[in-house]
N, C-alpha and C positions, 0 to 999 in steps of 0.2 A: 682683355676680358677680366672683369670684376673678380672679387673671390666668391663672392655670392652664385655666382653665374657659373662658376671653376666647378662649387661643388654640385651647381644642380647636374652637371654631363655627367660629374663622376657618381654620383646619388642617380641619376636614371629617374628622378622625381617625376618626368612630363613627360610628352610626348615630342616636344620639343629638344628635349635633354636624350632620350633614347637617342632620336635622331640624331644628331650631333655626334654622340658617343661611337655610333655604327660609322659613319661617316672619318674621324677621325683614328678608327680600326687599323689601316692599311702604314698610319703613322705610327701606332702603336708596336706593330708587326717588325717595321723598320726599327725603331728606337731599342725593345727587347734584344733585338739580334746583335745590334751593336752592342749593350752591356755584355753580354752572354758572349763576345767577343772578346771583349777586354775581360773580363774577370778567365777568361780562358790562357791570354797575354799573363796576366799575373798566378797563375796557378802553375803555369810552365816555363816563370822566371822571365820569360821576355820582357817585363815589363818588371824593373825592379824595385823591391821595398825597402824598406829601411829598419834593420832593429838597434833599437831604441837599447841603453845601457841599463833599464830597469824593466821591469817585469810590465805588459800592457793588458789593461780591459777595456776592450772596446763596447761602447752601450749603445746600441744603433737600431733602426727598424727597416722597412721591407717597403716604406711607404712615404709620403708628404707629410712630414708634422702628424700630430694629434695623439701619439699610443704613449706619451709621457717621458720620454729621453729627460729630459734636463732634472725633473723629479727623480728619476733612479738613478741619475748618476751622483744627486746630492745623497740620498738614501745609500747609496755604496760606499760614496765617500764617510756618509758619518757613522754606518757599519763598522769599516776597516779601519777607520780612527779608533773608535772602541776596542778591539781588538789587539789596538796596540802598533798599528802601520800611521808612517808619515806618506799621505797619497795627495796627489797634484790631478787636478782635473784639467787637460788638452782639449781648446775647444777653437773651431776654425773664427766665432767671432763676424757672424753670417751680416754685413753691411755696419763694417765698421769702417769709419774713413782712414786709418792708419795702414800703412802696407807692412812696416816690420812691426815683427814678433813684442809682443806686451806680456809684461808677466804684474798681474793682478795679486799683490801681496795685501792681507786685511788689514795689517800693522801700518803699510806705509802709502795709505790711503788720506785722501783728500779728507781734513777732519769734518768740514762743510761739507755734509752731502749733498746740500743743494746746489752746491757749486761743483758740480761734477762732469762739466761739459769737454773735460779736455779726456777725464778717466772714460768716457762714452764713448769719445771718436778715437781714442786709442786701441779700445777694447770692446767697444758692442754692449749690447741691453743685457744679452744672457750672460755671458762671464762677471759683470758687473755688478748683474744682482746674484751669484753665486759668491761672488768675494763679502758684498757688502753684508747682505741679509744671513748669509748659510758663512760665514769664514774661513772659506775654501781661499788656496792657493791655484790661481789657472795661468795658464799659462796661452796666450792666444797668438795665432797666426793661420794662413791661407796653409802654409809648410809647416805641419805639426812636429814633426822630427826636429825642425828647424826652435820652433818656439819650446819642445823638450829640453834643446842643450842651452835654449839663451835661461830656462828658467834652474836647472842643474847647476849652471856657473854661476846662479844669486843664489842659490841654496841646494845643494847638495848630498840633501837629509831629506830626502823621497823614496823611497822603499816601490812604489810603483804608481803608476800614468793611469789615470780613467782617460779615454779616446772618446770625448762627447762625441755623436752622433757619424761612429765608426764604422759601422758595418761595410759602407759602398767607399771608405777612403783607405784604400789596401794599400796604400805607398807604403804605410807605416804596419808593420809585423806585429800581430798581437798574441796573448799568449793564450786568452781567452775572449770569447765572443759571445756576449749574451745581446739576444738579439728579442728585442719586444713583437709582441703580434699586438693589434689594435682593431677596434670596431670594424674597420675596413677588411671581408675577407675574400674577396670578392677577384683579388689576381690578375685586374683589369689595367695592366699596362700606361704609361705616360705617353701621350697625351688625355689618350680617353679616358682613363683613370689614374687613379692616385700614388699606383705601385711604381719604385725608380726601378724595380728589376722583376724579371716571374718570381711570382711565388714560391717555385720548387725550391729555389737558391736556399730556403729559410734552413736547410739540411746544411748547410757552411756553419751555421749555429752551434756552439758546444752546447749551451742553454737559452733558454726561451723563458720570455717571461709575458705572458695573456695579460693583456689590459682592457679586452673586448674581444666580443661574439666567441666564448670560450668554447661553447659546444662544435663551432665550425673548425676554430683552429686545432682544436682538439685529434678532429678527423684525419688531417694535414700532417700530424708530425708523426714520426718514426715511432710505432711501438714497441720497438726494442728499446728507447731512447726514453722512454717516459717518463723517469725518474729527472731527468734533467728539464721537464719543465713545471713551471711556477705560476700561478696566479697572482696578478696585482691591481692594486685599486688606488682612484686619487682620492684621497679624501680631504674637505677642509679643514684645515686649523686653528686659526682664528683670525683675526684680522688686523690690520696693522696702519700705524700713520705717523708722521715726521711733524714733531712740533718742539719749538724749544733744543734743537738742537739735538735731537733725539728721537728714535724710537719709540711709540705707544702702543703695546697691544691690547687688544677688546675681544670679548666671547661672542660668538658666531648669534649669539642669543641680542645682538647689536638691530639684526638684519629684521627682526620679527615685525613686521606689517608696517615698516618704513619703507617710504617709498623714496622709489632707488635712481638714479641715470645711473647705466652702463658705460663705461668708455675702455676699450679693448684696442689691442693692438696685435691679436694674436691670429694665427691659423685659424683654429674654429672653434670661438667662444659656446659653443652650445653646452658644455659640461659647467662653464663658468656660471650659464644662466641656471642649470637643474640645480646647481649647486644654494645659489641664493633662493631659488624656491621652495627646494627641498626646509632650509630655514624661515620658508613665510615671506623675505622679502618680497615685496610689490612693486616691478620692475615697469618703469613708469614710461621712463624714455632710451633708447640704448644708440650710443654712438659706434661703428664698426669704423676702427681706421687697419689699412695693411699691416702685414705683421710686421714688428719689427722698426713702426712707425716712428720717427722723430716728431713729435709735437711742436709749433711753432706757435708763436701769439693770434696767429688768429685762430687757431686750433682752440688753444685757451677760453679766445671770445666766444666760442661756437658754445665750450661744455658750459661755460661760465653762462651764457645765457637760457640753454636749458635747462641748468639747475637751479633757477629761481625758487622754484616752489613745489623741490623737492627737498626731502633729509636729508638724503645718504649719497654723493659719487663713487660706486666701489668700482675700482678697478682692478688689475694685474699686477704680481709682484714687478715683473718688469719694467710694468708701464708706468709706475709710482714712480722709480727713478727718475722718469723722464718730467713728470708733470711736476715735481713737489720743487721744483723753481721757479712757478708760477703761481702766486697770491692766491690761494682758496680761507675760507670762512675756517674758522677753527675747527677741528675732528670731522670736518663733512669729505675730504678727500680720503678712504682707505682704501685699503687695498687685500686682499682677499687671498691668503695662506693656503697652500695646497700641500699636500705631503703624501709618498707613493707607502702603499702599506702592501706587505708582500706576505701572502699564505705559503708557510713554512721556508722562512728567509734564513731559520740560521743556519738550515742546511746549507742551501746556498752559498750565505756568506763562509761555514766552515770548508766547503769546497774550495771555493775561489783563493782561501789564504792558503788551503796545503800549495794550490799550483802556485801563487805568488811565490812560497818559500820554495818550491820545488823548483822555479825558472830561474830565481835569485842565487841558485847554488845551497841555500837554508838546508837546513833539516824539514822536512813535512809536520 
């Protein structure tokens, strides 16, 4: 089933999509039980975890993509950098071809980015543009504990682990859980919907950060707990593109009444498109490939021939990696900056460093 087709069951869009959804009910029912099993397994040690020799934030959601994980965990990381912590971001590396553990260092990177095909299949779209673009340290593997201590034995001056998209991966013991809600609030189960687990679980959470339908998640969370949750938004940055050996950025003021081809590779570009709207762009032609997509030459020929007789190809931070080793026109291929803005973050981040120093054995 298409993604397109994914989100109309889980959207309830038609009559068609209802159907389906109710239909796939009984799978839902099954699937739920099972997690709510296992996380039972790991609540009562049956199922053991691993702590980790440094302090862990796990940054995860409740759902399939889309509530901004990889945004907050660069937003954490470049937080508790300020503050004064050396922090490693753990990230599984989701359709990377390599089976052991990669550790993505910005210094000892391939100085050709466009030659980056081996740093890909080592390590994945998203650890690679958090090393390349954001100059995070990650550390990648399927066994996060495992790629913790391979990346601890190359540097050992990490103070604490962000656990990219941790919430449902309990092997590994964390210290703190902040757990994103998203557009979706809806508690509708995999397959028929989008949720990997109930809704109620969202109580596992030490903190919560809304990225969408704030008035519903609002309802949802514990209000004796209120203080521990956050509102957050993606906002754009500016825009970006590979020429000469180098990085070029441009002001969002690029996109105003140029008209644009889209080419994504993401979950669900619909915020990508309000995004260039929102700036006026004039979104002429839009190419959807799966998330997480490897581009190949005839991929190339396809955008290549839709962009004739357009300006602009913006695409995704991610997806630029993938494309800027195939020949485009000067500044017509960028790629479109997002960055998570969090209402009343420093609380937040001064919370998270007392328990850092307070796990690490520190003073508070």
């Amino acid at each position: 089933m298409s993604d397109s087709a994914v989100r109309r069951v889980w959207e309830r869009r038609d009559v068609g999509g209802k159907l389906l959804g109710w239909l796939l009910w009984p799978a839902s029912l099954a699937y739920a039980a099972a997690v709510q099993l296992r996380n039972i397994f790991f609540s009562r040690g049956w199922i053991k975890s691993v702590r980790l020799p440094r302090p862990v934030i796990s940054v995860g959601n409740l759902t399939v993509g889309g509530t901004g994980k990889t945004p907050t965990c660069l937003w954490l990381a470049g937080e508790l950098r300020r503050q004064g912590l050396k922090v490693a971001i753990l990230s599984r590396g989701y359709r990377r071809k390599a089976t052991e553990p990669a550790i993505l260092q910005p210094s000892q990177l391939n100085v050709d980015i466009a030659q980056n095909d081996h740093e890909l299949a080592q390590g994945g779209d998203e650890p690679l543009m958090m090393a390349r673009l954001y100059d995070q340290t990650v550390g990648v593997g399927a066994d996060r504990a495992q790629a913790a201590q391979a990346l601890l034995r190359q540097n050992g001056a990490i103070d604490a682990f962000i656990l990219d998209d941790g919430f449902q991966h309990r092997y590994v013991k964390r210290d703190i859980d902040l757990l994103l809600l998203g557009e979706d609030s809806s508690g509708r189960v995999l397959p028929a919907g989008p949720f990997r687990e109930p809704r109620r679980n969202l109580k596992r959470g030490d903190y919560w950060l809304v990225t969408g339908a704030e008035t519903e998640w609002r309802r949802q969370l514990p209000e004796a707990r209120s203080k521990a949750a956050f509102s957050g938004v993606l906002e754009p940055l500016d825009l970006i593109t590979y020429d000469d050996h180098r990085w070029k950025r441009y002001p969002l003021s690029v996109l105003h009444h140029s008209k644009i081809l889209t080419v994504t590779g993401i979950a669900n570009p619909q915020k990508f498109y309000e995004a260039i709207h929102e700036w006026e762009g004039q979104i002429v032609h839009t190419l959807e490939y799966p998330d997480h997509h490897a581009y190949s030459p005839k991929d190339w020929q396809e955008i290549s021939r839709m962009a004739r007789l357009i300006d602009l190809i913006v695409t995704t931070e991610k997806d630029i990696l993938k494309l800027i080793r195939y020949p485009f026109a000067r500044d017509k291929l960028l790629a479109l900056r997002v960055g998570m803005t969090v209402t009343g973050g420093e609380q937040l981040i001064a919370d998270i460093v007392t328990k850092i120093r307070a796990a690490d054995g520190g003073e508070p």
